[in-house]
C-alpha positions as CSV (number, residue, x, y, z in Angstrom):
1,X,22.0,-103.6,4.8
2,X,21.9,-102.0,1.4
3,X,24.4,-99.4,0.3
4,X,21.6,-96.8,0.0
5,X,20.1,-97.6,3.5
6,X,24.3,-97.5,4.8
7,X,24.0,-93.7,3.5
8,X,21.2,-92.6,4.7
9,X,21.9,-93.7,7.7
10,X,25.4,-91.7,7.4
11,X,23.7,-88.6,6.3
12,X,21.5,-88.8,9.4
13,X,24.6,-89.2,11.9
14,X,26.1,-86.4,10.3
15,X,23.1,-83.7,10.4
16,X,22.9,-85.2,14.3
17,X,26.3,-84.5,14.7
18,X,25.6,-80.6,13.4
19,X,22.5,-80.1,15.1
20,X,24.2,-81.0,18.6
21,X,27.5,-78.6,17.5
22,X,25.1,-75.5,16.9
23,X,23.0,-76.6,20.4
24,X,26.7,-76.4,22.3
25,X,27.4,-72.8,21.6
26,X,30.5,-71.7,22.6
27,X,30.8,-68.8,25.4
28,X,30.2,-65.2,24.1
29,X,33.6,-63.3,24.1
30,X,33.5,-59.9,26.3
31,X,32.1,-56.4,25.0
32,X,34.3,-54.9,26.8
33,X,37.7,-55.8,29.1
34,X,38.3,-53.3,31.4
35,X,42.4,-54.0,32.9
36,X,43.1,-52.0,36.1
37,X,46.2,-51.7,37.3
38,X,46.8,-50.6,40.7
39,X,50.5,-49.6,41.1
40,X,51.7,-50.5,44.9
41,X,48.8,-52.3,45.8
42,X,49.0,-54.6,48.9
43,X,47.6,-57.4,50.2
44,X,48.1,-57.1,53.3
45,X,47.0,-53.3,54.0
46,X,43.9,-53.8,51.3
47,X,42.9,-56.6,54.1
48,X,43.5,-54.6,56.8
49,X,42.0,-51.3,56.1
50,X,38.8,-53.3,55.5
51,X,36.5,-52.0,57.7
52,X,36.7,-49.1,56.2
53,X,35.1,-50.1,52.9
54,X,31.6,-50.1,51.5
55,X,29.9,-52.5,49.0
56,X,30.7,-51.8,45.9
57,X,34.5,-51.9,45.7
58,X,37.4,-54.4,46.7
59,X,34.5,-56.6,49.0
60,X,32.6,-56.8,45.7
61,X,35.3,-58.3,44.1
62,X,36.3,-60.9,46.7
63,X,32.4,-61.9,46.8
64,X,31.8,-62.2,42.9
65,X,34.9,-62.3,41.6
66,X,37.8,-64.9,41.0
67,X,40.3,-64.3,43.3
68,X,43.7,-65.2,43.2
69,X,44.9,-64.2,46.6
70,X,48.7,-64.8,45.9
71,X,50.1,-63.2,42.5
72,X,53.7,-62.2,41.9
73,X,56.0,-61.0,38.8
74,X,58.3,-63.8,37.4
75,X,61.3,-61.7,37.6
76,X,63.0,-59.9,40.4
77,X,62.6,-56.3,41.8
78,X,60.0,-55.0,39.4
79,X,58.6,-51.6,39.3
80,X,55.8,-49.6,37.4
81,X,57.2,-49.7,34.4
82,X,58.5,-53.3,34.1
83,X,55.3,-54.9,35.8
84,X,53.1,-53.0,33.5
85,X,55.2,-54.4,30.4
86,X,55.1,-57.6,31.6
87,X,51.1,-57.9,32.4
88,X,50.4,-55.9,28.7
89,X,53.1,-58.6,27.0
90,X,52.6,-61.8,29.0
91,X,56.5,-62.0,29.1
92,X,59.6,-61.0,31.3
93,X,62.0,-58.0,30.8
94,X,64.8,-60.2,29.2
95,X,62.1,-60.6,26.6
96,X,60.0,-57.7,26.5
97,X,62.9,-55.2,26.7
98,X,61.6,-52.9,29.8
99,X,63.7,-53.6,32.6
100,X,63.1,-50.5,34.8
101,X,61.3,-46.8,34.2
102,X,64.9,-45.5,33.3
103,X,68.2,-47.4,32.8
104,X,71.6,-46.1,30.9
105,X,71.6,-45.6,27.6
106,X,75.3,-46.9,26.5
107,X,75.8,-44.9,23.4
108,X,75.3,-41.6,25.8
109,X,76.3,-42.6,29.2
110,X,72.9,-41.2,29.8
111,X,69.7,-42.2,31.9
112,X,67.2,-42.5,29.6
113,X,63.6,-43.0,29.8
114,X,61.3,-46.3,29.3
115,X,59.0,-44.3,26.9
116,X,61.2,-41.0,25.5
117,X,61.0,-40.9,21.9
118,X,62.8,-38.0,20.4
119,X,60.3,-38.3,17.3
120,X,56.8,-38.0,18.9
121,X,55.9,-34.6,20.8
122,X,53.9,-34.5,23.5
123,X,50.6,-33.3,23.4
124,X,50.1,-30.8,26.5
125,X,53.8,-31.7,28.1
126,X,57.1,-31.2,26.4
127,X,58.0,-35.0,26.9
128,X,58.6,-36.9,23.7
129,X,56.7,-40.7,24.0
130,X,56.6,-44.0,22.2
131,X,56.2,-47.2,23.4
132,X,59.3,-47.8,20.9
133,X,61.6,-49.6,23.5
134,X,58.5,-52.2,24.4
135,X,60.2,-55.0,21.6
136,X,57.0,-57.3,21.7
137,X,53.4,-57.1,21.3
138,X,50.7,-56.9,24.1
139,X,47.6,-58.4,24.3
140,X,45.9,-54.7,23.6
141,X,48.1,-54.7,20.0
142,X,47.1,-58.8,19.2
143,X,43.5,-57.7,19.6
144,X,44.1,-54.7,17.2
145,X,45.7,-56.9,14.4
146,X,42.9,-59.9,15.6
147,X,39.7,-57.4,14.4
148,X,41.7,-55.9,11.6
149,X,42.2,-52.3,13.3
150,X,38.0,-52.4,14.4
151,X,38.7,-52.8,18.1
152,X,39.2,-49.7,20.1
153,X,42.2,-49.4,22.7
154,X,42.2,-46.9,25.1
155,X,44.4,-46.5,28.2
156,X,44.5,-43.8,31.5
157,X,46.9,-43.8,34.2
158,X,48.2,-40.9,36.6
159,X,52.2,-41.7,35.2
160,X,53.3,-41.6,31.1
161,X,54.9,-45.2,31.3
162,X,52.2,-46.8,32.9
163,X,49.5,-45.4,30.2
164,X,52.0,-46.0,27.2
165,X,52.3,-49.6,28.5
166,X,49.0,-50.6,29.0
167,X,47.9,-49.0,25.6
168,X,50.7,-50.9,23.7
169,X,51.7,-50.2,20.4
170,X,48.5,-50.2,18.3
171,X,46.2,-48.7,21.0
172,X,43.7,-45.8,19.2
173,X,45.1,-43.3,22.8
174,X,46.7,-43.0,25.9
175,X,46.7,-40.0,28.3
176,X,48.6,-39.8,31.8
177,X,49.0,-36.5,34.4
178,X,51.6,-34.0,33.1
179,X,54.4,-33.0,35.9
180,X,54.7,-29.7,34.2
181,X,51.0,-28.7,33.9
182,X,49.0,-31.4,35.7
183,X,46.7,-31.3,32.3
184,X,46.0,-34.8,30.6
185,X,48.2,-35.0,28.1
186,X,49.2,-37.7,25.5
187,X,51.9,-38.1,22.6
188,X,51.5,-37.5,18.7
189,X,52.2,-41.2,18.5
190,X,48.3,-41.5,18.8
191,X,45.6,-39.4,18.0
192,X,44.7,-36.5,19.6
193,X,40.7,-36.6,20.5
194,X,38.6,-33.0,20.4
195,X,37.3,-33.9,23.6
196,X,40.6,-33.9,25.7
197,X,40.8,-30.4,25.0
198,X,37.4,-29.8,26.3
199,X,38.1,-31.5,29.4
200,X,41.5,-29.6,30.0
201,X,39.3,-26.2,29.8
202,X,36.8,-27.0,31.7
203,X,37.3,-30.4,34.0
204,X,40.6,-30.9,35.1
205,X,42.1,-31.0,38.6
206,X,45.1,-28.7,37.7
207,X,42.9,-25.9,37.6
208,X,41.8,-26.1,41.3
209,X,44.7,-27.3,42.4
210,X,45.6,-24.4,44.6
211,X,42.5,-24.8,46.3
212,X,42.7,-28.5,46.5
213,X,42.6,-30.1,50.1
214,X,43.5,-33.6,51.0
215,X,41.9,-34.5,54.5
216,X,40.7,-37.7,55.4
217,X,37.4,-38.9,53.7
218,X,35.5,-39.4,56.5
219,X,35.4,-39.7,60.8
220,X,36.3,-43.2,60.6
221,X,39.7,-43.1,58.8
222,X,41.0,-40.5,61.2
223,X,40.3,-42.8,63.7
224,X,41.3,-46.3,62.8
225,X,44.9,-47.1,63.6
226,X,46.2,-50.0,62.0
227,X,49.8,-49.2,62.0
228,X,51.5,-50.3,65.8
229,X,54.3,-47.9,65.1
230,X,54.3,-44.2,66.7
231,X,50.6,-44.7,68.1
232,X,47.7,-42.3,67.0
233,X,48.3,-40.0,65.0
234,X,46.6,-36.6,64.2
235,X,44.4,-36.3,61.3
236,X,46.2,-34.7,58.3
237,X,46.1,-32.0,55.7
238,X,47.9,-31.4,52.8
239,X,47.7,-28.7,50.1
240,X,49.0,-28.7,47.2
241,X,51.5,-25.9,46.2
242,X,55.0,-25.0,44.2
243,X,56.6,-26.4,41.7
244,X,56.4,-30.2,42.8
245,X,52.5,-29.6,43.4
246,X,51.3,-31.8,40.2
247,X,53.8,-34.7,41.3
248,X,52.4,-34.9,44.8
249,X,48.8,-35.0,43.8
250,X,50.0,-37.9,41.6
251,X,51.4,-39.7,44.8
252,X,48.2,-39.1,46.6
253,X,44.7,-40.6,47.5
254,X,43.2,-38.1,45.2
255,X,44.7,-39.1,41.8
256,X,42.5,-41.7,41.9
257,X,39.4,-39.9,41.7
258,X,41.0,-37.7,38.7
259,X,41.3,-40.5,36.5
260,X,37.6,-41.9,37.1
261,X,36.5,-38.6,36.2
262,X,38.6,-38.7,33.2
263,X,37.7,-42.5,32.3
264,X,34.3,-41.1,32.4
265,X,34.5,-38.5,30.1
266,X,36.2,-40.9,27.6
267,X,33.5,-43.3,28.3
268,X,30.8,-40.4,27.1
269,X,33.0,-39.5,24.4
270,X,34.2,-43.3,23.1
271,X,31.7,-45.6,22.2
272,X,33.1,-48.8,24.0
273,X,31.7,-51.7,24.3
274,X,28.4,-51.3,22.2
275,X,29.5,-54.0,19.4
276,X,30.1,-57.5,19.1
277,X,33.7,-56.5,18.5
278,X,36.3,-56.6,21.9
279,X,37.2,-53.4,22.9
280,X,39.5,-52.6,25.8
281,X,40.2,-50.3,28.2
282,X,43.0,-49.9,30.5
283,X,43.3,-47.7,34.0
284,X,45.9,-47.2,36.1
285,X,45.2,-46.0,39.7
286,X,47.6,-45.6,42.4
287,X,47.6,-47.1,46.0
288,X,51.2,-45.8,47.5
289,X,52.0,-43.7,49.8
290,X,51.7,-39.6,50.2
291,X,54.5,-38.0,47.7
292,X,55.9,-41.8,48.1
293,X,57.2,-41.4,51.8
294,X,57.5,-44.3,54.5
295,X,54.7,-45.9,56.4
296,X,56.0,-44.4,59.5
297,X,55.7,-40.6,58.4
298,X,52.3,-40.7,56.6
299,X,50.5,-43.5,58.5
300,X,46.8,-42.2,58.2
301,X,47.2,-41.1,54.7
302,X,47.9,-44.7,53.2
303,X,45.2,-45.7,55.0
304,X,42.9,-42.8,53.6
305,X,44.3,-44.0,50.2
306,X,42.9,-47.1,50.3
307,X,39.8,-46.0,51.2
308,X,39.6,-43.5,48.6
309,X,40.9,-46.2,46.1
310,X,37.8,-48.5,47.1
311,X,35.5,-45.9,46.2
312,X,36.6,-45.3,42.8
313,X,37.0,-49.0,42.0
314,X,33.5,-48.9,42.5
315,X,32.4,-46.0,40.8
316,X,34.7,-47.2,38.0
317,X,32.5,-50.5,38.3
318,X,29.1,-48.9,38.2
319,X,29.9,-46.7,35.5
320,X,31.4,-49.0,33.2
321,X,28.2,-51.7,33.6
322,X,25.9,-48.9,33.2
323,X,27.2,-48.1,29.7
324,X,27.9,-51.7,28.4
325,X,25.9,-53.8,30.7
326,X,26.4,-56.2,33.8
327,X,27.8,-59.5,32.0
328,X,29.4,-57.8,29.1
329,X,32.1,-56.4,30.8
330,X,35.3,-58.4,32.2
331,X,37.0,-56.5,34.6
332,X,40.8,-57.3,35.8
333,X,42.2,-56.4,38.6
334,X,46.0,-56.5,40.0
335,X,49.1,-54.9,41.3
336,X,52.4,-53.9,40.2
337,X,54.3,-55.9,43.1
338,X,56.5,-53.7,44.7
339,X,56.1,-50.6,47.8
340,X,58.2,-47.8,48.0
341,X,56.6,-47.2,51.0
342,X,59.5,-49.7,52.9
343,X,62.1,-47.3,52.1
344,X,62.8,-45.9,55.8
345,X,66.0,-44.1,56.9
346,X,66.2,-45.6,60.2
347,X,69.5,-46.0,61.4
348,X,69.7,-50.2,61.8
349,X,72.8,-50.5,64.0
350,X,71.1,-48.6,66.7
351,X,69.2,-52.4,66.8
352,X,72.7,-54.1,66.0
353,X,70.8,-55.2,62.9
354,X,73.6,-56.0,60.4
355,X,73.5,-53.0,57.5
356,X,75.6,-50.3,56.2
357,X,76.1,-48.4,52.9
358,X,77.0,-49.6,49.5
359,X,78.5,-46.9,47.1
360,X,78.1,-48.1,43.8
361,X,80.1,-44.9,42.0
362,X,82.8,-45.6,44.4
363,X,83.2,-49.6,43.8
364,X,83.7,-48.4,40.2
365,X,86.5,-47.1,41.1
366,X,87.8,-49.6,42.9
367,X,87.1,-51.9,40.2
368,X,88.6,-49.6,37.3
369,X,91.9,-49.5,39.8
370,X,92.2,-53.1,40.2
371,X,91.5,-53.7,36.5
372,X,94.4,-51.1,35.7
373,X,96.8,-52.7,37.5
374,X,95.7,-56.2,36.1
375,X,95.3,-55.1,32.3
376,X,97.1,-52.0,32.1
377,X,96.1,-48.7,32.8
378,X,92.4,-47.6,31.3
379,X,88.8,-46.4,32.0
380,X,87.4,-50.3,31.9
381,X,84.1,-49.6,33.8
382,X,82.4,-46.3,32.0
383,X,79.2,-45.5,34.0
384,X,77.0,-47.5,36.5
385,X,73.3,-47.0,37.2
386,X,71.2,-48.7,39.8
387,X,73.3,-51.9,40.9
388,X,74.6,-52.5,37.8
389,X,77.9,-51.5,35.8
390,X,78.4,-50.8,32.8
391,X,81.7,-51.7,30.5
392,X,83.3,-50.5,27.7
393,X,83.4,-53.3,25.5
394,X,84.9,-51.6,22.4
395,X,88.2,-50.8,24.3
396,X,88.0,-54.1,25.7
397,X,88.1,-55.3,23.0
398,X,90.3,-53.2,21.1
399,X,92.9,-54.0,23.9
400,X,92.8,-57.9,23.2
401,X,90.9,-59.0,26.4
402,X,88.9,-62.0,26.6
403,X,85.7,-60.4,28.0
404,X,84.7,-63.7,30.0
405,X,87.5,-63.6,31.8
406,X,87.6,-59.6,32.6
407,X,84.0,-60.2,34.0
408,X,85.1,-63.0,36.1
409,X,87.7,-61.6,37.8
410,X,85.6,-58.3,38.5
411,X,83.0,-60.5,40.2
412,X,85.6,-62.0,42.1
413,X,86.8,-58.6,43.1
414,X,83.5,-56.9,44.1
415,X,82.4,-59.8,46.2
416,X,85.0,-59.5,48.7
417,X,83.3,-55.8,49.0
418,X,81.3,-55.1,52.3
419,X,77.4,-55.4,51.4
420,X,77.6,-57.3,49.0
421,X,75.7,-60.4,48.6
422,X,76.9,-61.6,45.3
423,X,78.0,-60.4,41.9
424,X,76.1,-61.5,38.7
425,X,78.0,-61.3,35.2
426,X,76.0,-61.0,31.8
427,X,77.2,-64.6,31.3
428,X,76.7,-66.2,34.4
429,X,73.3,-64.6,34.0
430,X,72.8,-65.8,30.6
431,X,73.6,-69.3,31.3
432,X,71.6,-69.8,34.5
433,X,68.1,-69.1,33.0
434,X,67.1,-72.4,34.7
435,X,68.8,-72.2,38.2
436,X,67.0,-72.0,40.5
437,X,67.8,-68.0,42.3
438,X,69.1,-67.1,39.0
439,X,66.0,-67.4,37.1
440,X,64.3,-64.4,38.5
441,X,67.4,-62.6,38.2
442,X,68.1,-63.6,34.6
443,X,64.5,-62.6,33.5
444,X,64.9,-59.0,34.9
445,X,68.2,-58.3,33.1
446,X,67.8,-57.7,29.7
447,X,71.3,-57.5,27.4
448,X,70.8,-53.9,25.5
449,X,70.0,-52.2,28.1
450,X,71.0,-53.5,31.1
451,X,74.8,-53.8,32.3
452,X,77.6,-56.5,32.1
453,X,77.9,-56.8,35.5
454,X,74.8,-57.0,38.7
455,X,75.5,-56.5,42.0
456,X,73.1,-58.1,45.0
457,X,73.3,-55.5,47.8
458,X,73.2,-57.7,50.8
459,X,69.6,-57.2,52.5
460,X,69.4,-55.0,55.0
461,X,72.5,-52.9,53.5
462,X,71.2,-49.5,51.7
463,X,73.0,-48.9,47.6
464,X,73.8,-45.1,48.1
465,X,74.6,-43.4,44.5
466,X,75.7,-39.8,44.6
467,X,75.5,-39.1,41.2
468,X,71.8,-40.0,40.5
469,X,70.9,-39.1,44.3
470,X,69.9,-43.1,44.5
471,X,69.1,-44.2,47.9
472,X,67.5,-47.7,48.0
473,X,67.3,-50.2,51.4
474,X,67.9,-53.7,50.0
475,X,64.7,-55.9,51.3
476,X,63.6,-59.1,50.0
477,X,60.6,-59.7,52.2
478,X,57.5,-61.2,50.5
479,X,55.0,-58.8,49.4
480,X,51.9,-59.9,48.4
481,X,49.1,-59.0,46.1
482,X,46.3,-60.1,44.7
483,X,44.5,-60.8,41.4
484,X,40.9,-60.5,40.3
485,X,38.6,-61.7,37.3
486,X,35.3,-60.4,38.0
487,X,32.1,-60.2,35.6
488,X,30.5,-61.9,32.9
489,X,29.7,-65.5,34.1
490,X,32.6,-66.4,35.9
491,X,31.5,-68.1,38.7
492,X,33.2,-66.9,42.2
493,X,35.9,-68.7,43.8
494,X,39.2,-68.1,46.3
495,X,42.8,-69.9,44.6
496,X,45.0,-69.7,47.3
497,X,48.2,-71.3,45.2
498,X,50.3,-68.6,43.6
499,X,49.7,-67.4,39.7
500,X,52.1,-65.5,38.2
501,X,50.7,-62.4,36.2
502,X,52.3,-63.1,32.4
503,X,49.2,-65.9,32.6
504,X,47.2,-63.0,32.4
505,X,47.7,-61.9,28.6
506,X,47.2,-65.3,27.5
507,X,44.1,-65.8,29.6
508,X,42.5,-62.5,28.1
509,X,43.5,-64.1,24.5
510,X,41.5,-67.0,25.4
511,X,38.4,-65.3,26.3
512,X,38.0,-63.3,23.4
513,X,39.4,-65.7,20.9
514,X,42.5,-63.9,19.6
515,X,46.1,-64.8,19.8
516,X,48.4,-64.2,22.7
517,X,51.0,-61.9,22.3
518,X,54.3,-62.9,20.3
519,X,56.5,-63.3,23.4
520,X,54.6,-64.8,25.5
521,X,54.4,-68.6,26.2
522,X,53.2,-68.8,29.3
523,X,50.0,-70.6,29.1
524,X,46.5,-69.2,29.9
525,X,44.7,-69.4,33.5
526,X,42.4,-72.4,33.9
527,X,38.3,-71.9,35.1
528,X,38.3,-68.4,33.1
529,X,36.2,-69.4,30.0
């Protein structure tokens, strides 16, 4: 075979090779992704208030969506806050900086919040906002930097941490329920749209609120009884009054069905979704319990809730694919992974169930006496907050102490203490990162804002602090929730093994081609694009 005839032959292989690559077209990203959030959401109480559901809602999801029926936080005892951060980030609290919705603030002695920042008023509440403290990037701010600013971000939530979180840093707005005037409000961090105004004059819930009535949606909700405790129970009714009226409507069935209204009015306002460019909105609904009280005193209402919550998931669905188009959209679906709802002042020794008290402010004391008489008199232990205590490391310090060893021997000293499981130090929890029982515990604690030493309130055993009114039952019972993909092609399926939900940033990198965010290695969810 002759050179030329080797060539051609090459040049033929070659336009081949291109004519199959341009045949093979890779998978169109999203218009749209549309990230719900649904803070206290349960597996087990989304399954068994079932019945109650229509069509369009959670039983469309399980049908045509991919469900992951088992998801759960890589890190211990989240909350809002810290699940949201970790969803938006793809990345724990020891990385992403948010630990809790408030934690001390050493250079005060202060409680602080996640998202208070002193420079950025609030727009319609006096609360100062930034998602400053958030120390990585989310998926919302890679997609931002990804299109070069074209991509719009918006996020709405009843609560200003969860909004701030799942809008990120770069998002275009974020608006959450005001405490003060139940208004939507927002932060001069973003811009302020024309339109929220508008919907503050003439839409919001605040301005019916004294006529606002929560009963039970409909015949059948009154009558189903799920719960075996305390047998049927009347059908409720709650208004809405006084000072703490904006704060119970956002703990109620009915917050839901303010922020779909106010997700629609964006969506009229915002044009989402109409280009070949990613845009993303997230919404944050709310699936707890009535003014967050225990299963036991507001039975009927959580189940109401649910209901409710299944209708606006799919009025939330319908409206979004009526603006963008079915198969243009990818909606995501999850939980935040914890219930206040199991908080219960039952009195357990009436069951001889081993519990008790643990006062945090007073084994601070103990610990600053013991200390004294070790090291000298002094004020070692400054404040504590939560189960944690905080140190002052400059007199420490300035006193000559090795700091290792100070820690050590207050662990050794608080575990002796009655309800106490065991005693972490900063170290032990720095070194551990891959022990197994440590790992969760490690990625919860973060070092600037979280204290030198962590106390494990034995289970069962409530951590009682006076100071900050703190009353929290120590459980460690499995609560599970679940995970959905739902839309575009995905094909439907049930994954039973569990996921953990900082796969979920780098799975929503994947399928619209961008890069995950900067903390997060984690790598993406298989069978989605």
């Amino acid at each position: 075979m002759t050179s030329r005839q080797l060539h051609i032959l090459s040049s033929l292989a070659l336009l081949m090779s291109l004519v199959g690559a341009e045949a093979q077209t890779a998978p169109e990203v999203p218009r749209l992704v549309v990230n719900v959030v649904i803070d206290q959401l349960r597996s087990d109480y989304m399954e068994a208030f079932s019945p109650l559901y229509g069509e369009g809602g959670f039983r469309r999801l399980l049908s045509q969506g991919r469900v992951y029926s088992h998801a759960e936080y890589p890190f211990a005892s989240p909350d809002r806050a810290s699940a949201v951060a970790c969803l938006m980030s793809g990345t724990v609290p020891y990385e992403n900086g948010i630990v809790a919705e408030r934690w001390l603030d050493r250079s005060t002695l202060q409680p602080v919040g996640c998202v208070d920042d002193p420079t950025y008023a609030g727009h319609n509440t006096s609360e100062h906002t930034s998602p400053a403290n958030l120390a990585v990037s989310t998926i919302t701010d890679e997609l931002k930097v990804s299109t070069e600013g074209r991509a719009m971000v918006y996020a709405v939530a009843p609560n200003r941490d969860a909004a701030v979180f799942l809008a990120g840093h770069a998002a275009d707005g974020a608006f959450w329920l005001s405490d003060q005037t139940g208004q939507w409000a927002t932060s001069a961090y973003y811009s302020v749209p024309s339109w929220l105004s508008y919907y503050n004059q003439s839409s919001h819930a605040a301005a019916t609120m004294d006529k606002c009535i929560w009963e039970p949606i409909n015949d059948l909700v009154g009558q189903f009884n799920y719960f075996v405790s305390g047998g049927q129970r009347k059908p409720f009714r709650h208004a809405f009054k006084g000072d703490q009226r904006f704060r119970q409507f956002k703990a109620s069935a009915l917050v839901n069905e303010e922020v779909t209204d106010f997700v629609s009015h964006c969506l009229q306002n915002v044009l989402l979704g109409i280009d070949p460019v990613t845009d993303f909105l997230s919404v944050g609904y709310y699936a707890g319990n009535f003014d967050h009280r225990t299963v036991a005193e507001c039975p009927m209402e959580l189940q109401d809730t649910y209901v409710r919550l299944d209708e606006q998931l799919a009025r939330l669905i319908r409206i979004v694919e009526d603006k963008v188009g079915r198969g243009r959209v990818l909606f995501v679906v999850t939980g935040t992974g914890y219930s206040d709802a199991e908080q219960t002042d039952d009195d357990l020794s009436r069951y001889r169930i081993p519990s008790g008290e643990f006062h945090i402010a007073r084994a601070q004391l103990l610990l600053n006496m013991y200390l004294s008489a070790v090291y000298g008199q002094g004020q070692y232990v400054e404040a504590c907050m939560g189960n944690h205590l905080y140190f002052d490391l400059k007199y420490i310090e300035k006193k000559g102490i090795n700091l290792g060893e100070l820690l050590e021997r207050s662990a050794d000293f608080l575990i002796q203490l009655s309800g106490v499981r065991d005693v972490y130090t900063s170290q032990r929890l720095a070194q551990g990162a891959w022990t197994p029982g440590i790992r969760d515990l490690r990625n919860a604690y973060n070092p600037k804002c979280s204290g030198d030493i962590m106390i494990q309130v034995a289970p069962g055993w409530r951590l009682v602090n006076e100071q900050t009114h703190e009353r929290i039952l120590q459980r460690e019972t499995y609560m599970g929730f679940p995970l959905y993909f739902y839309g575009l092609d995905l094909a439907p399926e049930v994954v039973e093994e569990p996921v953990s939900v900082d796969r979920v940033a780098p799975t929503l990198a994947r399928c619209m081609r961008i890069r995950a965010p900067n903390a997060c290695s984690a790598a993406p969810l298989t069978g989605i694009r």
